[in-house]
N, C-alpha and C positions, 0 to 999 in steps of 0.2 A: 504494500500500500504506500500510498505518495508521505502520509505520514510518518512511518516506517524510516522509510527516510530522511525526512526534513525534520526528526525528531534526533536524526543526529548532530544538529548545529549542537543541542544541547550538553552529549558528549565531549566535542572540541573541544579542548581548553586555549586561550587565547596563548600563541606562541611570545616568548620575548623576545621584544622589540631587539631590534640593532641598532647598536651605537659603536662610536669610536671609542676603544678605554686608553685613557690616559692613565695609567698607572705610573706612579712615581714621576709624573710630568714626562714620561717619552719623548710624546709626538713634539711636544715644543722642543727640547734638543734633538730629537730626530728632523724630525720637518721633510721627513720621506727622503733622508738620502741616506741614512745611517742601518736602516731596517734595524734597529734597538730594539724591537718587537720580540723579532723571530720570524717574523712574516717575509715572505720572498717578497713579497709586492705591498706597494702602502696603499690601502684604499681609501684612505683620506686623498692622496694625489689623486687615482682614477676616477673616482667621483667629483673633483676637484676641474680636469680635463673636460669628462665627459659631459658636466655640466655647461661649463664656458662657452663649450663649444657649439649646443643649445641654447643657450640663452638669447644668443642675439636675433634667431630664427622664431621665437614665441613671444617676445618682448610687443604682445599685441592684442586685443582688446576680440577680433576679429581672427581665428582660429581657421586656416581651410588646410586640407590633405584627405590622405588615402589610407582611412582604417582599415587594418589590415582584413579581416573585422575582428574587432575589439573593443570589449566592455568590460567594465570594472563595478562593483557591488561593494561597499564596504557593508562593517558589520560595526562599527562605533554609533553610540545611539541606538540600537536595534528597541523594539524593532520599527524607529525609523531611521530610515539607512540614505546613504548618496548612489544614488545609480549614476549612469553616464558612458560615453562612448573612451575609448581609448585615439587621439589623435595626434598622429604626426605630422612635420608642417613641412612634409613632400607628397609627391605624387606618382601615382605608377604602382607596379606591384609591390605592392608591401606589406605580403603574405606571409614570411618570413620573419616578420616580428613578433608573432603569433601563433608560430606554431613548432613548440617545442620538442615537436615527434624530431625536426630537422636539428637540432641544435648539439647532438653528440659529436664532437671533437672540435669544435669550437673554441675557442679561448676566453678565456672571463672578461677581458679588455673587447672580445666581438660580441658579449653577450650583453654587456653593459654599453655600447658602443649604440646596438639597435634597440634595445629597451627605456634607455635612456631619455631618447627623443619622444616617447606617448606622452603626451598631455592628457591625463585627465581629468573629464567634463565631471564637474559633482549636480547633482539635480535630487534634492531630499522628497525622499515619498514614502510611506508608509510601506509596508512588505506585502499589503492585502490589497495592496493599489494598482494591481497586475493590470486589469482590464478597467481603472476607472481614474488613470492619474492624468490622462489629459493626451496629447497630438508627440506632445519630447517624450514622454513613456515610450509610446507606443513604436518611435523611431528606433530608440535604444534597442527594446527587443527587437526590432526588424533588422537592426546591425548584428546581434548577437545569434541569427538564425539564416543570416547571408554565406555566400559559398564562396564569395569573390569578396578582396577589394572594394571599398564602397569610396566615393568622395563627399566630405562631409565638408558643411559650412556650419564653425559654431560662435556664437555670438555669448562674450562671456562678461560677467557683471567687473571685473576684475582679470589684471595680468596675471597670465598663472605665476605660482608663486614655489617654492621649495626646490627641492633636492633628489638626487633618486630613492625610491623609497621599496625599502629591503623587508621579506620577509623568510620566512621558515619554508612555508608553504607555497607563496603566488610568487610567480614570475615581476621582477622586477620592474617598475616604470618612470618616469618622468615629473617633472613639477603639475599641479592641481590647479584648478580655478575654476568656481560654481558659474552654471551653464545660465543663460537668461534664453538664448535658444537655440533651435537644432534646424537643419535640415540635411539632405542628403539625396546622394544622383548613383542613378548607375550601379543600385544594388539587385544582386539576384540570391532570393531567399532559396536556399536550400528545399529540393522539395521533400526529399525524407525529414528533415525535421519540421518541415510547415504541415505534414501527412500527421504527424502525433501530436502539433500543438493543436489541429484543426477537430482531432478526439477527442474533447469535453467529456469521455464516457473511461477512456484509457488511463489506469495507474501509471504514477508517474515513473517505479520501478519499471514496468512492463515497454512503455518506452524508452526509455536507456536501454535496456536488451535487447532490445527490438532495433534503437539507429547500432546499435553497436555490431548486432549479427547482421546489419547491411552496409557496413565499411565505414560507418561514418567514425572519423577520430575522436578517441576519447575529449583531447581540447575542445573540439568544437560541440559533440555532447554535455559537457561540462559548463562550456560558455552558456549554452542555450536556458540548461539548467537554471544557472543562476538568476534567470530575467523571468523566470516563472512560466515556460515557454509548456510545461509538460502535468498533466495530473487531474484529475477530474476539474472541471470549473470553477466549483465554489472555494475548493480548496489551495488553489494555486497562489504561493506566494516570491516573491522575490527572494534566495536565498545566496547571503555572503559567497561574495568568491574563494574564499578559503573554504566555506564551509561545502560548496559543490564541488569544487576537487576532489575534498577525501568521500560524499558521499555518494560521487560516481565512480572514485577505485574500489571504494568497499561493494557497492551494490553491482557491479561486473564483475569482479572477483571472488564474492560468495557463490554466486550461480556457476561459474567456473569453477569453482574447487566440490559442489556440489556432482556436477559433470564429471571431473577428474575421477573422484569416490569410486566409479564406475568399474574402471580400465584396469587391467591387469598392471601390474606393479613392473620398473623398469628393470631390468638385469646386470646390471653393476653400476658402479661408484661413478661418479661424474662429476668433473671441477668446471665450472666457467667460471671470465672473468674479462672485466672491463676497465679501463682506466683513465679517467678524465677530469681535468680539472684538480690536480693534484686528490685525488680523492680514487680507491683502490676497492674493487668490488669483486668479491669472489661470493662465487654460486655451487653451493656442493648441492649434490641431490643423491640421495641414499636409496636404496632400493626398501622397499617400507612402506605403510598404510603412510595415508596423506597426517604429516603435522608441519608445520611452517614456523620460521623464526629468523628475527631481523636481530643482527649484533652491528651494534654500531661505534667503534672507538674514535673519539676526537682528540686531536692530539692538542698539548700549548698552543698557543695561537691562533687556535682557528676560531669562527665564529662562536659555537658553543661552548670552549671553553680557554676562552680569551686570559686569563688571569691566574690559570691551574698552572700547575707545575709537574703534571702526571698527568698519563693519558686520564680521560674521562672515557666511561664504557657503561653503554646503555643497550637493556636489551627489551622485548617484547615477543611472544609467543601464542600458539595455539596447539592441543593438539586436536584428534580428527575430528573433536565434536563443535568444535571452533573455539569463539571468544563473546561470551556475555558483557564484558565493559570495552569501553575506548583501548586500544593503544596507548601504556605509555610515552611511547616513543612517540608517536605522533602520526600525522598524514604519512611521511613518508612507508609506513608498515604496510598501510592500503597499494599504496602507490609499487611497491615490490611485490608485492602479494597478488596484485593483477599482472604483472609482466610475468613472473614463473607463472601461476596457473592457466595464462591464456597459452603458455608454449606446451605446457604439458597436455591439453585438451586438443591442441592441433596435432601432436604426437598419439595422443590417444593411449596417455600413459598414467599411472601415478606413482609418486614418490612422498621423501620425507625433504623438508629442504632448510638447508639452512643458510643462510647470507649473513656475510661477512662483510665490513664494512670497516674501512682505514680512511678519515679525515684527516691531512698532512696538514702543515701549514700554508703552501700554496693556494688552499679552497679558505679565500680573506676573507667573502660575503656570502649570504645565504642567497641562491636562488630558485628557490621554490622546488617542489617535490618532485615535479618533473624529471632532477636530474638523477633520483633515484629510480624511476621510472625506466628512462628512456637508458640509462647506464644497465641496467637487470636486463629488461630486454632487448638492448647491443650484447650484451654477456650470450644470453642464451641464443640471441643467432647467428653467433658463431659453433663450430666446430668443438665440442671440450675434451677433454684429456679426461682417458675414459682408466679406472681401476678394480681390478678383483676385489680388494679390501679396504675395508674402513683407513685402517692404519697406514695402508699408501698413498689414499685419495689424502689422510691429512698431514705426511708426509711432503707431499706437493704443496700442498695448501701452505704449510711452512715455507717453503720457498718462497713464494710469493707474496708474503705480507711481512710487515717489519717487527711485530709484536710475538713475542713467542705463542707457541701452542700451548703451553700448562695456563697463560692468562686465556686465551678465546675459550679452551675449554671451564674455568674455573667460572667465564662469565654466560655461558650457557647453556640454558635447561635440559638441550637437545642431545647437545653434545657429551654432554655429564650424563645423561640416560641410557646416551647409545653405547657410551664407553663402561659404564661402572654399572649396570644394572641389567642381569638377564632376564631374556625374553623368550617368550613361547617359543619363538624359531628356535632357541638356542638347544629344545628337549626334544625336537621333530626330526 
């Protein structure tokens, strides 16, 4: 039911914000040439840059370009929230800014480079205001359900104003400024997603599976989401862009590991592994009833744990009967949890799995969950390095991560299980 899921804003806990820490005054003797941090790179500079470089191009009242398409939903206030278009102040295809299926091997300097330039439009409406907030509503969702490039003209009360603005979860963007008004040329709505907003009868779950088993991208399911585009009539609301991220990985992802449940179990040990953005992803897959688990080590430096002096290591699990609460760990669990089981249902397999995760200092800024996403399944569409036993798959796995093995296993359920506790196979 559309409830179901829009009952999981409730779950999310609101990620911490990003800031630059001045610890012991650094950055002032640093001033980005000394890396005094530990950090390869200073992101005080490249936001510094990337702003600059922006600013003289928005420095204006009268906003026009080419959403890629892109909307943004906040959740401050809830529940009345800023809806709004995302705009750049170019033109041409600017599809690319938008869609983070493309963005694996990228550099953080190209990621911050095209995210940078979205201006976004704030326009305050209630979440229940789906179908009654007025002509800019209804444009918004008409962006957020578009298949191409739109060009927008927006008319804003104020020059946009800030900085790039960093989360956990959403994809980075550009300086803000509340919309006075909207129009827009040269869009064409999507017809799979205009087919399920146009079902006032169809659960909001049912659609999401529904564009999903017809090719349509998680993003742009996701985007749509948010604008209240899906779910019986009366019930449709506007829901935060963080919070339709994780509740379209979680809701494609259960029905997926549902499916998996099925499939005879894989026949040996299997490592993948991805690596981008100073940040190291290995994917082991066990031969095993379905149980799943995200480990996550952040080293000094990096955004999570800016300040520590020891790795920080955080984990979250299930096993086959799933998971009753939220994710500690956060969206990203959902977001890895859809990429392994949508590969394992194309395979027509199931396993146990466990994902490993090494934040170096390289990874300066958080950009949104996608990069767990889109890094899991680069991992798994590759070729992996295939083993007879447990103990040589994590053998390998040694190799390739910088933390020893007696800590990944000490930090997880799976692996502490698989290794120190027998099991029915073990008497068959």
């Amino acid at each position: 039911m559309y409830d179901d899921i829009f009952n999981l804003q409730k779950r999310v806990k609101p990620g911490r914000p990003f800031s630059v820490h001045t610890k012991s005054g650094l950055c002032v003797l640093c001033r980005g040439t000394k890396m005094l941090c530990g950090k390869t790179s200073c992101p005080v500079v490249l936001r510094y840059h990337q702003n600059m470089r922006v600013a003289p191009l928005i420095d204006t009242l009268n906003l026009e370009g080419s959403s890629p398409p892109s909307v943004f939903v906040g959740r401050v206030g809830y529940p009345k929230v800023s809806i709004g278009p995302l705009i750049p102040p170019v033109h041409g295809d600017t599809s690319i800014l938008d869609t983070p299926e493309k963005w694996v091997g990228k550099s953080m300097n190209e990621i911050v480079a095209m995210r940078s330039q979205l201006v976004r439009g704030k326009y305050s409406v209630r979440v229940d205001q789906v179908e009654n907030g007025g002509r800019l509503v209804d444009i918004v969702r008409e962006i957020a359900m578009a298949k191409n490039p739109a060009e927008v003209d927006a008319t804003l009360f104020k020059k946009p104003r800030g900085g790039l603005v960093l989360s956990d979860a959403v994809q980075p963007h550009g300086p803000s400024a509340p919309l006075k008004s909207l129009s827009v040329d040269g869009l064409k709505i999507d017809r799979r997603i205009d087919k399920a907003y146009s079902d006032t009868d169809l659960f909001a779950k049912d659609a999401v599976l529904t564009l999903y088993q017809n090719d349509v991208s998680v993003t742009r399911i996701q985007r749509a989401f948010s604008v209240g585009s899906f779910g019986l009539g009366d019930n449709r609301k506007f829901v935060p862009t963080r919070w339709s991220i994780t509740a379209v990985d979680d809701t494609i992802s259960k029905h997926m590991v549902e499916r998996v449940k099925d499939y005879p179990w894989i026949n040996e040990y299997r490592v993948y592994e991805s690596w981008s953005l100073d940040n190291r992803f290995i994917v082991l897959m066990i031969p095993a009833a379905w149980s799943y688990e995200l480990v996550e080590a952040w080293y000094p430096n990096t955004t999570w744990n800016p300040d520590g002096e020891e790795v920080a290591i955080f984990s979250s699990s299930e096993g086959y009967g799933g998971r009753s609460k939220y994710a500690e760990i956060g969206g990203c669990y959902y977001a890895a949890r859809l990429a392994t089981s949508e590969h394992l249902e194309r395979e027509k397999r199931q396993a146990s799995i466990v994902i490993l995760r090494e934040a170096h200092p390289g990874y300066i800024m958080p950009v949104g969950v996608w990069n767990v996403r889109e890094n899991v399944r680069e991992a798994v569409r590759k070729a992996p390095r295939r083993f007879n036993t447990m103990s040589e798959a994590l053998g390998y796995v040694q190799t390739r991560l910088d933390i020893p093995l007696s800590t990944w296993v000490a930090n997880s359920w799976m692996l502490r299980q698989r290794l120190f506790q027998r099991r029915l196979d073990d008497f068959t």
